[in-house]
C-alpha positions as CSV (number, residue, x, y, z in Angstrom):
1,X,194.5,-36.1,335.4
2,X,192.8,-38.6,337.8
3,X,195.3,-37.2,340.4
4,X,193.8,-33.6,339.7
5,X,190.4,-35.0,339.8
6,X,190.8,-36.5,343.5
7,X,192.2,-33.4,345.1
8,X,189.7,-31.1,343.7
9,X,187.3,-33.5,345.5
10,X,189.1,-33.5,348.7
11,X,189.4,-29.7,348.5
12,X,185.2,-29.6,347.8
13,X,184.8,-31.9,350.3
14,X,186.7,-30.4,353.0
15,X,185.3,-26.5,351.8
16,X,182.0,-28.0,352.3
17,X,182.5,-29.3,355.8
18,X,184.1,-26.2,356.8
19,X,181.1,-24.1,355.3
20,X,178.4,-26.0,356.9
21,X,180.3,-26.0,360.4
22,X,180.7,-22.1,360.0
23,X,176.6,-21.5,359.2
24,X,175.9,-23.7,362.3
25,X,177.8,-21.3,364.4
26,X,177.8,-17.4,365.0
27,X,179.7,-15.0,366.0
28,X,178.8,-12.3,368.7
29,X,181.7,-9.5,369.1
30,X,181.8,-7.5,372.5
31,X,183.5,-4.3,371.7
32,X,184.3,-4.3,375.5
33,X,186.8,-6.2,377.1
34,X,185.2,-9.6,378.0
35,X,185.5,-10.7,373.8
36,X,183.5,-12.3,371.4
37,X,181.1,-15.0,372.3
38,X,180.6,-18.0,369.5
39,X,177.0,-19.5,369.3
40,X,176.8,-23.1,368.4
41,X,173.7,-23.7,367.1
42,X,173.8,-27.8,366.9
43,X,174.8,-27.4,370.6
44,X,172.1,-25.6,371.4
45,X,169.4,-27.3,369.3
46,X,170.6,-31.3,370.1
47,X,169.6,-30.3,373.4
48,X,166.6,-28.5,373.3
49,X,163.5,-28.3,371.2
50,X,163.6,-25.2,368.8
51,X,160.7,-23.6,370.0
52,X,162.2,-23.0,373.2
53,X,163.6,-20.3,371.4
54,X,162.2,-19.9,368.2
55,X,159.2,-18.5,368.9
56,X,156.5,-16.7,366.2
57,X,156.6,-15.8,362.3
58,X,159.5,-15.3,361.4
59,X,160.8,-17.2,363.6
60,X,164.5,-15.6,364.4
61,X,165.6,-14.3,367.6
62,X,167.4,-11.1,368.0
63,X,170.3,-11.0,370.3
64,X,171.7,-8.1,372.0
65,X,173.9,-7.7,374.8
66,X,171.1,-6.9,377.0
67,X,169.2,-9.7,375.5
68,X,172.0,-12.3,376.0
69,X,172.8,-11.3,379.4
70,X,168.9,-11.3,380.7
71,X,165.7,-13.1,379.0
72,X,167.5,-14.9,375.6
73,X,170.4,-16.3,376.6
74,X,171.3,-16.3,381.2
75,X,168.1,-17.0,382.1
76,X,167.7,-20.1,380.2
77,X,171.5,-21.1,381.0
78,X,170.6,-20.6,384.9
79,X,167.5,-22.5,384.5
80,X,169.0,-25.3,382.9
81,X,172.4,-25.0,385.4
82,X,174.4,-24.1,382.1
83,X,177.1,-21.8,382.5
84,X,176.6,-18.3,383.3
85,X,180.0,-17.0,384.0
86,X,181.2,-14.1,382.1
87,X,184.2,-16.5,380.7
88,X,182.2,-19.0,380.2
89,X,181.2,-17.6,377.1
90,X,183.4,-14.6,376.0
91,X,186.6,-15.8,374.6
92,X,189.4,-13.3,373.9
C-alpha cells in the first residue's frame, strides 16, 4: 500500500510540473509553411517588466500574425537585439 501511495505522488508531482510548465508557455500555429511559434512566458517576463507588454484593463495582449511580426512581438525583439529571424521562432 505504501508503495501505491508513493507513485501516485510521483505521478501528481510530475502532472503538476508538467501542467504549470505548459500554462507558462503557448502555442501560436502558422498555417503557412514557416510552423508554429511557442511563447515562453517566464522567458519573457524574467527579463522584462510586465507592463512592457501588459498594458490597460484587462490587461491581455492579442497576438496576430500581423501583430507578432510588427508592433507586439519584432519590434521589441529588434529593439532589445533579440532574434528576429523567421527561424528564430517558427519551429516545424
Amino acid at each position: 500500500m505504501k508503495k501505491l501511495f508513493v507513485a501516485l505522488m510521483l505521478l501528481a508531482f510530475a502532472t503538476s510540473a508538467t501542467l504549470a510548465f505548459a500554462a507558462d508557455s503557448y502555442n501560436y500555429n502558422d498555417k503557412g509553411k514557416q510552423g508554429k511559434v511557442t511563447f515562453n512566458h517566464k522567458g519573457h517576463s524574467d527579463k522584462m517588466k510586465c507592463d512592457a507588454c501588459h498594458q490597460g484593463k484587462p490587461a491581455k495582449i492579442a497576438v496576430t500574425k500581423d501583430a507578432a511580426h510588427g508592433a507586439v512581438c519584432k519590434d521589441c525583439h529588434k529593439a532589445k537585439n533579440a532574434p528576429t529571424k523567421c527561424g528564430d521562432c517558427h519551429k516545424k
